[in-house]
C-alpha positions as CSV (number, residue, x, y, z in Angstrom):
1,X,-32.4,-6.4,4.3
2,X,-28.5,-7.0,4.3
3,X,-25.5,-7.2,6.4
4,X,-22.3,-5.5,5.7
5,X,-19.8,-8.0,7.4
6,X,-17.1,-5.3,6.5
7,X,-18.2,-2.1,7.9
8,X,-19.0,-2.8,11.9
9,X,-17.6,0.8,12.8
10,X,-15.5,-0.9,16.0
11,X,-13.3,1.6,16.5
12,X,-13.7,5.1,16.7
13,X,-10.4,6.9,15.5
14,X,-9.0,10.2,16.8
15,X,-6.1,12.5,15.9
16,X,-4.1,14.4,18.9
17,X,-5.6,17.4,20.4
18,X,-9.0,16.2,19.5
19,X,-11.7,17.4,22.0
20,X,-13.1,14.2,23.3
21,X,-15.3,15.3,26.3
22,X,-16.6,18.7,27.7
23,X,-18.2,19.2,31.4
24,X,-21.0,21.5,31.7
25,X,-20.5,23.0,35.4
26,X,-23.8,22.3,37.4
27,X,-26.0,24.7,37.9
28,X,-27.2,24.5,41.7
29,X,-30.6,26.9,41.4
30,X,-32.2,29.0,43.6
31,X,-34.4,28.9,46.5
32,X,-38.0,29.6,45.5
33,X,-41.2,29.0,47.9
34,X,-44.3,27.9,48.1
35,X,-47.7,28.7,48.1
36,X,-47.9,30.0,51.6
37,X,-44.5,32.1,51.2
38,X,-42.2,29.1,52.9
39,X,-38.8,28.6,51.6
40,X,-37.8,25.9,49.2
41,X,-34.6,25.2,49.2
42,X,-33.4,23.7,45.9
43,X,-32.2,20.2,45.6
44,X,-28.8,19.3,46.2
45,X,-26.6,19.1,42.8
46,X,-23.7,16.2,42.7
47,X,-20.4,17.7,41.6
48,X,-19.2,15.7,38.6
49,X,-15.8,15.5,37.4
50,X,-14.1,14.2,33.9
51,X,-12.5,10.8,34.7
52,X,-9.7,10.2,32.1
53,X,-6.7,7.6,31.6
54,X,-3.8,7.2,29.3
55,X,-3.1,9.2,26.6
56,X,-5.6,12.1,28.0
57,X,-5.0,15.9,28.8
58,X,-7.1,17.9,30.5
59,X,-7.6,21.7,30.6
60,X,-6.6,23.6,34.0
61,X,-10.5,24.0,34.5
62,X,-11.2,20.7,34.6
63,X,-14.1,20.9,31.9
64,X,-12.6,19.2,28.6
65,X,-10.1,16.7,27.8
66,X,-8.3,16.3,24.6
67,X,-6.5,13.3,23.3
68,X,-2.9,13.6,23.3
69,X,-1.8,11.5,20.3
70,X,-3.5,9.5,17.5
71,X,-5.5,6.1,18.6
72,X,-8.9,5.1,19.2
73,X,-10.9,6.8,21.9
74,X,-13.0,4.2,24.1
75,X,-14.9,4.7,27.3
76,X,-14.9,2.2,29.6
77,X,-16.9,2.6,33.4
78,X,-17.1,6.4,32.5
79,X,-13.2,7.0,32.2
80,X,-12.3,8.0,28.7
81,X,-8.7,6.7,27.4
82,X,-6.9,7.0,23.9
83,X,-5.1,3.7,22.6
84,X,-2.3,3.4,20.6
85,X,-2.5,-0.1,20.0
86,X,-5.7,-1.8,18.9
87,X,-5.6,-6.0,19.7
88,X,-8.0,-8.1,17.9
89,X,-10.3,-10.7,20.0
90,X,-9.3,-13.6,17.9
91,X,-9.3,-13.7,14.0
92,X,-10.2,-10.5,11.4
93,X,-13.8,-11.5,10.2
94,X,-16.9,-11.1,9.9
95,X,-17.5,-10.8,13.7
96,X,-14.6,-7.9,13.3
97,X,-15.3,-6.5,9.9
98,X,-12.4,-4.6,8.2
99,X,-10.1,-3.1,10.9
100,X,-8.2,0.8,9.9
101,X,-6.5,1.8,12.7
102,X,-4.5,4.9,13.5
103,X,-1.5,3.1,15.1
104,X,-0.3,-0.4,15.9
105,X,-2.3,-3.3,15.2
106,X,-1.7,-6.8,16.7
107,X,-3.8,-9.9,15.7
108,X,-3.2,-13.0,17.4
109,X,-5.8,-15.0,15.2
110,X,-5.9,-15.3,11.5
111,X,-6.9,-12.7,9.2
112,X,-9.5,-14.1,7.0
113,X,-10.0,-13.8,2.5
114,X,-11.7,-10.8,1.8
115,X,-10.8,-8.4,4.8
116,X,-8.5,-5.3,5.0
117,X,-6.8,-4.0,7.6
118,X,-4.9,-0.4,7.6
119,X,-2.5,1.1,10.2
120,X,-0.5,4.2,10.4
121,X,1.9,1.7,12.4
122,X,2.9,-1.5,12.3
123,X,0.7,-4.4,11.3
124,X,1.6,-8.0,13.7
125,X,-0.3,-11.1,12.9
126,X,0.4,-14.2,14.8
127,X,-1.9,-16.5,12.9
128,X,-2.4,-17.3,8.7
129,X,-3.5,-14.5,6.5
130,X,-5.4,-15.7,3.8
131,X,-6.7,-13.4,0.5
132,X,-6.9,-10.4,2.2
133,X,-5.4,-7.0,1.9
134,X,-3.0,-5.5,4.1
135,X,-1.7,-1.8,4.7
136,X,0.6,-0.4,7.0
137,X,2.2,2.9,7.8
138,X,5.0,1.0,9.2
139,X,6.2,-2.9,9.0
140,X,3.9,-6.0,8.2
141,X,5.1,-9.0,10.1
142,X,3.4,-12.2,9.8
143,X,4.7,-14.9,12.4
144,X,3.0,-17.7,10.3
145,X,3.0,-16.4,6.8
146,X,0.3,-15.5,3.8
147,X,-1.3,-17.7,1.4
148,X,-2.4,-15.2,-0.8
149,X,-5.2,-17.1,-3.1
150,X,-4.5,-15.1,-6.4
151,X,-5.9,-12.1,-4.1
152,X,-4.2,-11.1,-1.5
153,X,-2.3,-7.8,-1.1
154,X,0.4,-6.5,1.2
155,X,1.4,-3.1,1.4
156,X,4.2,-1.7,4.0
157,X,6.3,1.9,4.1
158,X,8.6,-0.1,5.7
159,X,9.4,-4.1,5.8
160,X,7.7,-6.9,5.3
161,X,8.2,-9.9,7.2
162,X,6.6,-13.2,6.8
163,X,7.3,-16.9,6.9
164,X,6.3,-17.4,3.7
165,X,4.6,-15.3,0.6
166,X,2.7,-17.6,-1.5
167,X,0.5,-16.3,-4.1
168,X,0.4,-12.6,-3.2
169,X,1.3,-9.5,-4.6
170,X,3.6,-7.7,-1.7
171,X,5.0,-4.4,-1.7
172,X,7.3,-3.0,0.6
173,X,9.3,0.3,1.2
174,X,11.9,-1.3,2.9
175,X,13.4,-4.9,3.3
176,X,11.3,-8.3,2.7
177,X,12.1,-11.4,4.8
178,X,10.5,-14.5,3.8
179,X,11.2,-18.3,4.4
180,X,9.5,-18.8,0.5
181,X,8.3,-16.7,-2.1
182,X,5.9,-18.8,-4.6
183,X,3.9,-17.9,-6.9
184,X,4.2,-14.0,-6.1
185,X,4.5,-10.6,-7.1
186,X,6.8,-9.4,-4.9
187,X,9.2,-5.8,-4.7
188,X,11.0,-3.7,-2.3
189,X,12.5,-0.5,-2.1
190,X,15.9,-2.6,-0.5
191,X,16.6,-6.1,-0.1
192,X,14.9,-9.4,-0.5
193,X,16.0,-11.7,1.4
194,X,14.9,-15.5,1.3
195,X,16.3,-17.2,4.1
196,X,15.6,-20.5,6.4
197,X,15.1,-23.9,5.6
198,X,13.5,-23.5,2.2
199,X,14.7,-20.0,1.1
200,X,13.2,-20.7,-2.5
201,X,12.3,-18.1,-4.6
202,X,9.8,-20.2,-7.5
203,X,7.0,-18.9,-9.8
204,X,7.3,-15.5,-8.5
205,X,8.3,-12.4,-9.7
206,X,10.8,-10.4,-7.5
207,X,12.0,-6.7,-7.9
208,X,14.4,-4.8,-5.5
209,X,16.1,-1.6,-5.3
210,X,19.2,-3.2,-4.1
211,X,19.3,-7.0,-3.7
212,X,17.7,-10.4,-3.8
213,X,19.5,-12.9,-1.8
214,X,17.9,-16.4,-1.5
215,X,18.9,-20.3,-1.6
216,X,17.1,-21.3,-4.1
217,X,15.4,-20.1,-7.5
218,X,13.3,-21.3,-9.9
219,X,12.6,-25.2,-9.9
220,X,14.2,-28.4,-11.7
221,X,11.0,-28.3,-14.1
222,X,11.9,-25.2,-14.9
223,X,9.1,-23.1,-13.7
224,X,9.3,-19.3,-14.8
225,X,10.7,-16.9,-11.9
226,X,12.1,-13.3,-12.6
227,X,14.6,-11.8,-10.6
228,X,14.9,-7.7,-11.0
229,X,17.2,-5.5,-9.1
230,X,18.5,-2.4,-9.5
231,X,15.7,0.1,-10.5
232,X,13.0,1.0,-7.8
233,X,9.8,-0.6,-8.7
234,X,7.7,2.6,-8.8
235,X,10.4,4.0,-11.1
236,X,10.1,0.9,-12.9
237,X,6.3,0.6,-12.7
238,X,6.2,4.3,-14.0
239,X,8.6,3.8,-17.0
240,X,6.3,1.1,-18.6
241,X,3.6,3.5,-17.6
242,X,5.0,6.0,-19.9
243,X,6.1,4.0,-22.7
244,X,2.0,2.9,-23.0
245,X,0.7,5.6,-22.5
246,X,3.1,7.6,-25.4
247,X,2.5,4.6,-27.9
248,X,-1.7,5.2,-27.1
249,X,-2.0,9.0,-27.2
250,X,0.4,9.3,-30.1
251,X,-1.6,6.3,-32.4
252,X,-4.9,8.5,-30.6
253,X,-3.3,11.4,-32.1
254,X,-2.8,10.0,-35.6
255,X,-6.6,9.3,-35.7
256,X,-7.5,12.7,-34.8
257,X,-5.5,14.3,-37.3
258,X,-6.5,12.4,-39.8
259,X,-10.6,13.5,-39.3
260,X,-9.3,16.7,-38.8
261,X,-7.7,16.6,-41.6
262,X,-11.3,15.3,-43.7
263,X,-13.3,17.9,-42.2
264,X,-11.3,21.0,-43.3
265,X,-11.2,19.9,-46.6
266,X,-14.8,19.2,-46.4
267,X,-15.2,22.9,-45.1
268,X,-13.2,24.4,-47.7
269,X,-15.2,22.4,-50.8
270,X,-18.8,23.1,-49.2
271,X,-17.8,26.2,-47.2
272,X,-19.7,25.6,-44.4
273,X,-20.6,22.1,-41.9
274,X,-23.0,20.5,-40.0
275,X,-23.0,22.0,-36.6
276,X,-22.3,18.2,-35.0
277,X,-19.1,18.2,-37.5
278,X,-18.6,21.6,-36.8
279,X,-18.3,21.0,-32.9
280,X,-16.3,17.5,-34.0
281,X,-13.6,19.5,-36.2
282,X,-13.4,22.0,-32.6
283,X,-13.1,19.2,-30.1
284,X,-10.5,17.1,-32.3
285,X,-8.3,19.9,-32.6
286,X,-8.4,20.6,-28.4
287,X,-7.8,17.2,-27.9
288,X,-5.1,17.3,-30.4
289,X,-3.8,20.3,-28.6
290,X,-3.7,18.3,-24.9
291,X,-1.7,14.8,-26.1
292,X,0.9,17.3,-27.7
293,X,1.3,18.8,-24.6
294,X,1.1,15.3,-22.5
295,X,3.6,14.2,-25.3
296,X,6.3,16.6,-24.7
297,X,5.6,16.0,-20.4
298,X,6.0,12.4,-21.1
299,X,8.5,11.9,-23.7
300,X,10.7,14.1,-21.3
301,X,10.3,12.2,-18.2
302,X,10.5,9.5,-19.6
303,X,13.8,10.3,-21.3
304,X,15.1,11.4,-17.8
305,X,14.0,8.1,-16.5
306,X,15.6,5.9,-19.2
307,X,18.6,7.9,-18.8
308,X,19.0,6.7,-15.3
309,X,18.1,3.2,-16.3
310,X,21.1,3.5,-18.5
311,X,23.6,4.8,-16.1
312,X,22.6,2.6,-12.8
313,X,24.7,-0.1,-12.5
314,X,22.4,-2.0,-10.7
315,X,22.2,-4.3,-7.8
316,X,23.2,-7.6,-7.3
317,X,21.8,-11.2,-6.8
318,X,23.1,-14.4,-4.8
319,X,21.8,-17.3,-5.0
320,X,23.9,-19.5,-2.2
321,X,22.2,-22.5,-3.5
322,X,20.5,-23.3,-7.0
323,X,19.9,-21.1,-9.6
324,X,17.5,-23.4,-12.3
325,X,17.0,-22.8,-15.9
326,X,13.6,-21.1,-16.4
327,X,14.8,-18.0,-14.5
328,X,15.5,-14.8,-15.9
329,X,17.7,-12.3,-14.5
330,X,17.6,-8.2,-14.6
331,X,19.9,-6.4,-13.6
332,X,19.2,-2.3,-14.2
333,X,18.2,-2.1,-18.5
334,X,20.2,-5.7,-18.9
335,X,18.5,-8.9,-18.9
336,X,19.3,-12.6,-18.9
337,X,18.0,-16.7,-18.9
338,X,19.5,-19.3,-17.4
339,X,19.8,-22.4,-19.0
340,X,21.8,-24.6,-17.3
341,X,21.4,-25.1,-13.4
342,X,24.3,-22.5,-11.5
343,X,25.9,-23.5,-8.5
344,X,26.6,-20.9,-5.0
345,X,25.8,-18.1,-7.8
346,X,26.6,-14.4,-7.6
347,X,24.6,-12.2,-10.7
348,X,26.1,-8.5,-11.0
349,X,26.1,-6.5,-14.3
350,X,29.2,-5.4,-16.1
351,X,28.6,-3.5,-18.6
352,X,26.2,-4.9,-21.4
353,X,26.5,-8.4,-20.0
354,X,25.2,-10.2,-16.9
355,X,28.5,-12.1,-14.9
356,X,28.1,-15.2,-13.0
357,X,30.9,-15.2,-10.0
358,X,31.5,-16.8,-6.9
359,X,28.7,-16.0,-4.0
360,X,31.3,-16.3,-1.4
């Protein structure tokens, strides 16, 4: 057969006021007797109780305990207990599988390519994390950083924190702080900001809410970096959504109206069709009759959106050291390249244009 390295089933999650344990209360019999009418008394019954630790409530009774929060239930030396931290034994792996916990995780090994691991709370990993996927409830900090192979993922409601981000697609509700982005797809609902000894932003593409702050972008042989502020990325990310999906269903559209189109006047000439270009001619016009409707949805959102686009002002970007030709700059609906290296570099939008000032 097979192993599935990924699935081991190592923790057994719970939500509050789950019923983890119920006592059955002992049943101590009845004296009987024998065969010559003596008395037997029945055997003596031992009292058991629930043992319980942290994280535990008990009914008045005593016969069932319930966990009090959300963890994973374990029973150790007949006590049950409810954890809201899981640790790791080492490195994420195959002697691990995939880890989805409902709380904080903390890994003091590496998290090896080709594992996930989910929280509802934060996500600590003291060693590397290689191609492997990341979710968390609350902040993703990596003490070491993430080389990403082309694979890896990281997604946070809140901040993302790493030494470095090197080929990785990273998303983040909140702030990202990162020694190096390289070679990344990288966004944030707030700031990005690339700090420390490198604090280069190179090969990447970068997209905050707010602001990107870093040393250094791009490279001096000019390697393409984009820098994007102003618009959230799901805003963003749904915007280009729209504008496909209107050009498809509309060039759909055109085709379907044109067979339509062929078959009526085939109907009218013969007076009658085919029962396969009959159900055709009835299925072309319902489908025409759903992208009108999806047309009118879309076309208004995504007016609405491209109206905010319009009127944002955007973000800003500071680059305290190097900004290198090859790198493009957005700032809300207004885009930019740089083609000569910029000094201790402040981006902001004024109206249709993109101004270079002072960073301090």
């Amino acid at each position: 057969g097979s192993v599935n390295y990924h699935d081991l089933n190592m923790i057994e999650n719970v939500s509050a006021d789950t019923l983890l344990a119920r006592l059955t209360p002992a049943d101590h019999g009845a004296a009987g007797e024998d065969v010559l009418g003596m008395p037997i008394e029945p055997h003596k019954v031992r009292e058991m109780v629930l043992k319980y630790g942290r994280n535990i409530r008990i009914t008045e009774d005593g016969t069932e305990i319930y966990s009090e929060v959300n963890g994973d239930v374990m029973l150790v030396n007949d006590t049950v207990f409810v954890n809201t931290e899981f640790k790791v034994d080492g490195d994420v792996g195959p002697v691990t599988g995939d880890i989805d916990f409902d709380g904080l995780i903390v890994i003091p090994g590496n998290i090896l390519a080709g594992y996930t691991v989910k929280a509802t709370g934060d996500i600590i990993v003291n060693g590397d994390v290689e191609g492997a996927t990341l979710e968390s409830g609350g902040k993703i900090v990596l003490k070491r950083g993430m080389s990403g192979m082309g694979k890896g993922e990281l997604k946070a409601k809140g901040d993302v924190i790493s030494n470095f981000i090197e080929n990785a697609k990273v998303h983040a509700g909140g702030k990202v702080y990162a020694d190096a982005i390289l070679g990344s797809e990288v966004s944030a609902g707030s700031d990005i900001i690339v700090s420390g000894k490198r604090g280069v932003i190179a090969g990447s593409q970068v997209s905050s809410a707010t602001a990107i702050r870093a040393i250094n972008a791009g490279t001096d042989i000019e390697t393409f970096t984009e820098l994007d502020v102003g618009i959230d990325h799901e805003v963003r990310e749904r915007y280009h959504f729209l504008e496909k999906e209107v050009d498809n269903i509309s060039k759909e559209r055109e085709t379907l109206e044109k067979n339509v189109n062929l078959l009526k006047k085939r109907l009218a000439s013969k007076g009658s069709l085919e029962p396969p270009k009959l159900k055709q001619l009835k299925d072309s016009a319902e489908r025409m009759k759903e992208i009108d409707s999806l047309l009118e949805q879309y076309t208004d959102e995504f007016s609405d959106i491209s109206e905010k686009i319009e009127e944002s002002q955007g973000g800003v970007i500071v680059i305290s050291g190097r900004t290198y030709p090859g790198v493009k700059l957005c700032i809300s609906d207004v885009s930019t390249f740089i083609h000569g290296i910029c000094q201790n570099s402040r981006f902001v939008r004024e109206g249709a244009d993109i101004r270079v000032k002072a960073a301090n």
